[in-house]
C-alpha positions as CSV (number, residue, x, y, z in Angstrom):
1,X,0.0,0.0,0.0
2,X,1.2,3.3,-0.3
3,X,0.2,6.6,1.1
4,X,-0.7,10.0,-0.7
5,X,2.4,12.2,-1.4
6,X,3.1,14.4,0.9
7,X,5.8,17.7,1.1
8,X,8.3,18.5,4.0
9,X,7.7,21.9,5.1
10,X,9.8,25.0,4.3
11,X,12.1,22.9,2.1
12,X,11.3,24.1,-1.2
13,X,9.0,21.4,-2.7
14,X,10.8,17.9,-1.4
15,X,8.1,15.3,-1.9
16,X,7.9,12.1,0.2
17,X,5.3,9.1,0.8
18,X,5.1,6.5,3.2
19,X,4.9,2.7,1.4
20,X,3.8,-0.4,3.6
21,X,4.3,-4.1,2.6
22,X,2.2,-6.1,5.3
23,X,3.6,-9.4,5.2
24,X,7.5,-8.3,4.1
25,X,8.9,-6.8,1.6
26,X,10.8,-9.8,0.1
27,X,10.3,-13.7,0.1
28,X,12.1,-14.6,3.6
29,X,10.1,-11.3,5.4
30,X,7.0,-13.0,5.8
31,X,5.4,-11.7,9.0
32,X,7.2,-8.5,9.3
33,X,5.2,-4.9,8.7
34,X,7.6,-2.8,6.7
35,X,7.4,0.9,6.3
36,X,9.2,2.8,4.3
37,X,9.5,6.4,3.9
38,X,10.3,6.9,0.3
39,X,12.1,10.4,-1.8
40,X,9.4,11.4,-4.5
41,X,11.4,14.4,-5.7
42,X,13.6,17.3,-4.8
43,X,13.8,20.6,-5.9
44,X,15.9,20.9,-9.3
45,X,18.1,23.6,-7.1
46,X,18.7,21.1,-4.0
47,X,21.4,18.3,-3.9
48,X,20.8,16.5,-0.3
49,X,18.0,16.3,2.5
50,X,19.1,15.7,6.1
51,X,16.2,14.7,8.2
52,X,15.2,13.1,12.0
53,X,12.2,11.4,11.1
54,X,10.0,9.1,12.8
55,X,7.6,6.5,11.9
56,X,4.8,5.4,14.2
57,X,2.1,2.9,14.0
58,X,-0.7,4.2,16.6
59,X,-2.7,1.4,17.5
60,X,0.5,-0.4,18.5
61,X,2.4,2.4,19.6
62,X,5.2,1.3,17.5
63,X,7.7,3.6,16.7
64,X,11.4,4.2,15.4
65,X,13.6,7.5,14.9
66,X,16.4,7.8,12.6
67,X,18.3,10.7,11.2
68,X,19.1,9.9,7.5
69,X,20.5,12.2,4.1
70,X,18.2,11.3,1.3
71,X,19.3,12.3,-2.3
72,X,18.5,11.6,-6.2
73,X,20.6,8.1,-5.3
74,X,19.0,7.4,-2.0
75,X,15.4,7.6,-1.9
76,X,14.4,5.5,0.9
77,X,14.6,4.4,4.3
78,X,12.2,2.0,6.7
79,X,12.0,0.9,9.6
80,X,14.0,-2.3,11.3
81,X,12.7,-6.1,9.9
82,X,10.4,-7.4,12.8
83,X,9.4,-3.8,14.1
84,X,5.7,-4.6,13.7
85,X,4.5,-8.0,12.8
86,X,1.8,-8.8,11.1
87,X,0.1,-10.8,14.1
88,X,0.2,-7.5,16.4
89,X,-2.2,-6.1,13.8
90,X,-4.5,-9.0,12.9
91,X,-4.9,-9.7,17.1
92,X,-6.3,-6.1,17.2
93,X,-9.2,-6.9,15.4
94,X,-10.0,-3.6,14.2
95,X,-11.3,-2.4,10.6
96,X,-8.4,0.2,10.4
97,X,-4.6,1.1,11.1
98,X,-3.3,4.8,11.0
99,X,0.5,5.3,10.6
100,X,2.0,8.4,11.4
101,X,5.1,10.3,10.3
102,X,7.2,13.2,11.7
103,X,10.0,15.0,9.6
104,X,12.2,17.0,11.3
105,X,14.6,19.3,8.7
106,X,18.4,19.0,10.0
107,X,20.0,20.6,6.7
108,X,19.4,21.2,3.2
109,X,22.5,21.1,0.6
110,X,21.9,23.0,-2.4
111,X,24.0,22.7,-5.7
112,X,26.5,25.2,-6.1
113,X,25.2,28.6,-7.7
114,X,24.9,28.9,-11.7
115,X,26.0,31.4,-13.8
116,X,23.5,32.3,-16.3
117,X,25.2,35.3,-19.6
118,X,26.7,36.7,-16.5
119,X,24.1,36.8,-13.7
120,X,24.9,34.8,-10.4
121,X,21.6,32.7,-10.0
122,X,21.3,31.7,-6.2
123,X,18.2,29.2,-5.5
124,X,18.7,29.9,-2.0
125,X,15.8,30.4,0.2
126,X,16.0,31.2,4.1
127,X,15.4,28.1,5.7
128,X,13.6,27.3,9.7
129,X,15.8,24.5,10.5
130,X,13.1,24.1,13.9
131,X,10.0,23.2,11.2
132,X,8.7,20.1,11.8
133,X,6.0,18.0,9.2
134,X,3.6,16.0,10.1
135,X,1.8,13.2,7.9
136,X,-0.8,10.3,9.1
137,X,-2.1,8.0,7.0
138,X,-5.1,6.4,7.9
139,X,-5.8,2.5,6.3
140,X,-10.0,2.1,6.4
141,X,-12.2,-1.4,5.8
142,X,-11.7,-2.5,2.4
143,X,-8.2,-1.1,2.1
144,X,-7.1,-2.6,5.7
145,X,-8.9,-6.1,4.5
146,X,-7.0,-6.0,1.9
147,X,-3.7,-5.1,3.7
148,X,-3.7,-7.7,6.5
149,X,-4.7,-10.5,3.8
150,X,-1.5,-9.7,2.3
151,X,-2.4,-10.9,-1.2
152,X,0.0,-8.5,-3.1
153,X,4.0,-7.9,-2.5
């Protein structure tokens, strides 16, 4: 399943989405919820993304927290194998699961300035380094059927 796209706050258009493979990602994962937090783009103008992010499950109150760079050659990141299983959200018997993300902007590394028939071109913005974004995803009924049946990879 994946999420709707989503932007990071006062960094200039980076897009991200959340991706979740109920039953593992790979043959060998089976019974292992993994979320991912996946790049969608960055600004033309912006070469790396340094963020503290955290991804949370709230019915389970499962959660990690990493710091991580993301750039045009790394565009994901998830969670340890065997945070969540599987069984964790099938015992809680509910028609839903919400996950929740949190990105927290360390840095932002912009490619060096063009020049453009004489004119210095700086992309540059003035950045809030303390911004925080904040995304939840919510799984309803037939989606969360269809995501605890595992039926796709």
């Amino acid at each position: 399943s994946k999420s709707n796209p989503f932007y990071a706050l006062n960094s200039g258009g980076v897009k991200f989405q959340l991706e979740c493979y109920s039953n593992g990602m790979n043959r060998g994962e089976e019974g292992s919820v993994d979320l991912f937090l996946k790049l969608l783009s960055l600004p033309e103008h912006t070469s790396d993304i340094t963020l503290r992010y955290s991804l949370q499950c709230t019915q389970t109150s499962t959660s990690f927290t990493k710091i991580k760079t993301f750039n045009r050659e790394t565009t994901n990141s998830c969670w340890p194998y065997n945070t969540l299983h599987l069984n964790e959200l099938l015992a809680l018997n509910t028609a839903a699961v919400t996950f929740e993300c949190q990105l927290q902007i360390l840095s932002i590394l912009y490619k060096p300035c063009k020049s453009v028939i004489g004119t210095v071109v700086n992309y540059h913005v003035s950045t809030r380094m303390y911004k925080f974004t904040s995304f939840t995803w919510n799984i309803y009924e037939h989606e969360y059927e269809h995501f605890v049946q595992c039926h796709t990879r």
